[in-house]
N, C-alpha and C positions, 0 to 999 in steps of 0.2 A: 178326477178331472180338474176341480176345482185348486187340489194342494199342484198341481203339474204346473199348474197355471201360476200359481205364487210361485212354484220357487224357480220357472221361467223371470218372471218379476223380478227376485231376488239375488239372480245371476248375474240379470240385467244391469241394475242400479248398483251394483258391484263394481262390474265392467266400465260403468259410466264413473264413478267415482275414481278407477285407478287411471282412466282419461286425462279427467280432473287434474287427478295429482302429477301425470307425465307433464302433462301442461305448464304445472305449476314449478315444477321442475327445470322444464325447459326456457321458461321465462325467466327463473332465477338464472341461469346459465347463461340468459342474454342479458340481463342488466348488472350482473356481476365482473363480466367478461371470463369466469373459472369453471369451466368441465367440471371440476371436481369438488365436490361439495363437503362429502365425507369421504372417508378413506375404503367404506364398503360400494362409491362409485365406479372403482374399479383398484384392486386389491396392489397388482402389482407393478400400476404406474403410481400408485401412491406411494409406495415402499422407497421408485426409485426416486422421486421427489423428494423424501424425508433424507436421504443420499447426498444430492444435490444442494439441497438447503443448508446442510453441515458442512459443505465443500467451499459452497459460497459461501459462509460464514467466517470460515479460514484463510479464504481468500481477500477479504476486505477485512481482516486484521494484518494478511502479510502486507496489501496496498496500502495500510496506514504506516506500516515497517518503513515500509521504499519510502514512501514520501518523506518520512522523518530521516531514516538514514540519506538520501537525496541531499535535505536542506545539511546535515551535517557535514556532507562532503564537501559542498560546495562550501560552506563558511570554510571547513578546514585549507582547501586549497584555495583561501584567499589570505586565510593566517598564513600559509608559507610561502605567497605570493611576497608580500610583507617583512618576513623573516628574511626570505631571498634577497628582498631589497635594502635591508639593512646591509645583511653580509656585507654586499657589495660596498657598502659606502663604508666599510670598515676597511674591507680589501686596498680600496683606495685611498683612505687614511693611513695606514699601516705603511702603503708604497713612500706617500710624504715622508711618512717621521723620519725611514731610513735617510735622509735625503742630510749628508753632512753641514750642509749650510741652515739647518734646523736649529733655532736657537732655543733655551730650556723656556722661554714664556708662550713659544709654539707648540711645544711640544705638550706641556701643560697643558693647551687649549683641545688640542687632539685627544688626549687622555680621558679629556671630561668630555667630549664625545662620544668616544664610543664607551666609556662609563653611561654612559645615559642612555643609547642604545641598547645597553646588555640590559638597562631597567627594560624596555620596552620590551626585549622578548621574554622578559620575563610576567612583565603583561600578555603579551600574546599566550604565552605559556600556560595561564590561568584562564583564558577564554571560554567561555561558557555557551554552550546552545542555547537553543531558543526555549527548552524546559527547564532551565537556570541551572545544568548540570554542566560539570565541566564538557568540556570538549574533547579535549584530551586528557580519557580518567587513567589513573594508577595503572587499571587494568584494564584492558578492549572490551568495550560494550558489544557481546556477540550477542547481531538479531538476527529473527528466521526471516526468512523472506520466501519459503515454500516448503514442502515435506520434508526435503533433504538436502536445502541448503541454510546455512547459518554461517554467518562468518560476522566479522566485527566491520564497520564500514572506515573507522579510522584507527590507528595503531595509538597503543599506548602512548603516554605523553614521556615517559625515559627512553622512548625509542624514536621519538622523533625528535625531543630538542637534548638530548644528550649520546654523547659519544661517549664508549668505554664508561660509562657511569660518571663520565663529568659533563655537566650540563653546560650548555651555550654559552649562558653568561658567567658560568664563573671563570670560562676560557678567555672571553671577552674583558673581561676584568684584568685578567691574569696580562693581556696582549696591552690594556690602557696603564697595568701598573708600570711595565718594562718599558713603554714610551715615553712615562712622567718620570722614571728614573733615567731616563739614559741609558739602558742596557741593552749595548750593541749585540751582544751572542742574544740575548732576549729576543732583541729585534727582529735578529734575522732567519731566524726557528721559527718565529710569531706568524711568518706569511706562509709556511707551511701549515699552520695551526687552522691558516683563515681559512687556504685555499683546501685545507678537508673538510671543516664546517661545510659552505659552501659548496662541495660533492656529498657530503653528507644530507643536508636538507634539499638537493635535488633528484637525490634518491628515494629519499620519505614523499615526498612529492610527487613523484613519478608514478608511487605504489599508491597513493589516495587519487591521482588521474584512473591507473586503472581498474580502483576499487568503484570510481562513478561509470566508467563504460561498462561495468560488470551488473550494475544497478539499472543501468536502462536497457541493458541488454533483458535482466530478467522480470523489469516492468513491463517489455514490449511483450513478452511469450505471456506472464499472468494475462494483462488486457487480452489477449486473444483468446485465451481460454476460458475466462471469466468472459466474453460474447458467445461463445460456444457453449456454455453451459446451462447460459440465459435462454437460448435459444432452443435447447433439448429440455430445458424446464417449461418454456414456452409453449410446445409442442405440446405437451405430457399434458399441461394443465389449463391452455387457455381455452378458452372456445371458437371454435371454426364458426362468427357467425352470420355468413351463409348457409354455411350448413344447419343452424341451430333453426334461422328464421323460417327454413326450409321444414325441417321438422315441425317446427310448432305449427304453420299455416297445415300441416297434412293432420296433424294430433286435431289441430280445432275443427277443421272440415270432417273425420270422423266420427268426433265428438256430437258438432250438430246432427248431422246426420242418424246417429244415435237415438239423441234425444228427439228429433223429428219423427221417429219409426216408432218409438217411445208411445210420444203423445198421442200417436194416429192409432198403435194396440189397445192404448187404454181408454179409447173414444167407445169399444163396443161393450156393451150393456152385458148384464150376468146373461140376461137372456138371450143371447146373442153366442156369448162360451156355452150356455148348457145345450143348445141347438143343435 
């Protein structure tokens, strides 16, 4: 009678003990704001969280991608912005020189124009981002910007400031030599020289426009996936708590109650069980 009696006891203070610890559980839960504590709180939402967490990890290395290729594009098309407007005041020189009432100390002055010009894109040329690497490299800096997309955000720099493998300025040169000389056939070849530069870097230009609508196109779909994925991690892992405070006030109300039926079994004397 007596051992029945303990190891009622022993069941008891068991019972009450794993209370305890639900309790303690369920308050960590609430001042944590995370369900999930260990990954044996529940096996296979934890699996898909460690999923998730790798996904979102990739995903705020490709949004560092965007951003830096972003700022890249936009410097480049303000380099051709630039470029463009040079052309032009070259186009426009070039129109002058032909012009037979052009005496050789005008002409000379036109020369060293667009001589100076051709230096400048040849600064542009050399342009550097904002991590002190050229802007336009040798070879296209291809990033990823998601599982299966990778491309370069801005083209080679022999393909934007040179045609056929001869570069901007040494055309530019070539079009201020023929003005500082006087050469008429020079001259008049030269404005077709200008006017494909000038379709040439409108072209380059066109393609770095729709390498940036391409960029926000696939920053808009990341953001949305990356809140969607917050959100199905959210779910997995935060704590519902209403539902938690709900639990804990029902765990402590059985608890007391417990330990109230407790203290009031063990009010009765040996003699009172051997009776």
């Amino acid at each position: 009678m007596i051992n029945a009696v303990g190891n009622r006891m022993t069941r008891e203070i068991s019972r009450q003990q794993r209370l305890a610890s639900d309790i303690e559980k369920t308050q960590i839960q609430i001042s944590s704001s995370k369900r999930l504590q260990r990954m044996s709180d529940d096996p296979v939402a934890s699996r898909r969280i460690s999923t998730i967490n790798a996904a979102q990890s990739s995903m705020s290395n490709w949004q560092l991608n965007l951003t830096t290729a972003s700022g890249m594009v936009s410097q480049g098309e303000s380099v051709m912005k630039s470029v463009s407007a040079l052309l032009q005041r070259v186009n426009d020189l070039s129109m002058t020189a032909v012009n037979g009432t052009m005496d050789a100390s005008s002409r000379q002055t036109i020369s060293a124009e667009i001589q100076s010009i051709a230096d400048e894109i040849d600064n542009l040329t050399a342009s550097r981002g904002s991590n002190g690497e050229p802007l336009f490299s040798a070879i296209p800096h291809v990033m990823r910007f998601d599982t299966d997309i990778a491309f370069a955000p801005l083209p080679a720099a022999g393909d934007v400031f040179a045609i056929n493998g001869v570069s901007l300025s040494a055309s530019l040169r070539d079009v201020a030599n023929n003005i500082a000389t006087g050469n008429e056939a020079g001259m008049g070849t030269d404005r077709d020289v200008v006017m494909n530069m000038i379709g040439h870097v409108a072209d380059q230009h066109a393609g770095i426009g729709l390498a940036a609508g391409r960029l926000d196109r696939i920053a808009e779909s990341l953001d949305l996936r990356a809140i969607s994925v917050k959100d199905e991690r959210s779910g997995l892992e935060d704590t519902d708590l209403a539902e938690a405070i709900s639990l804990l006030k029902a765990q402590d109300l059985t608890l007391s109650a417990a330990q109230a039926t407790f203290a009031q079994i063990n009010r009765r004397t040996l003699f009172d069980i051997l009776s």
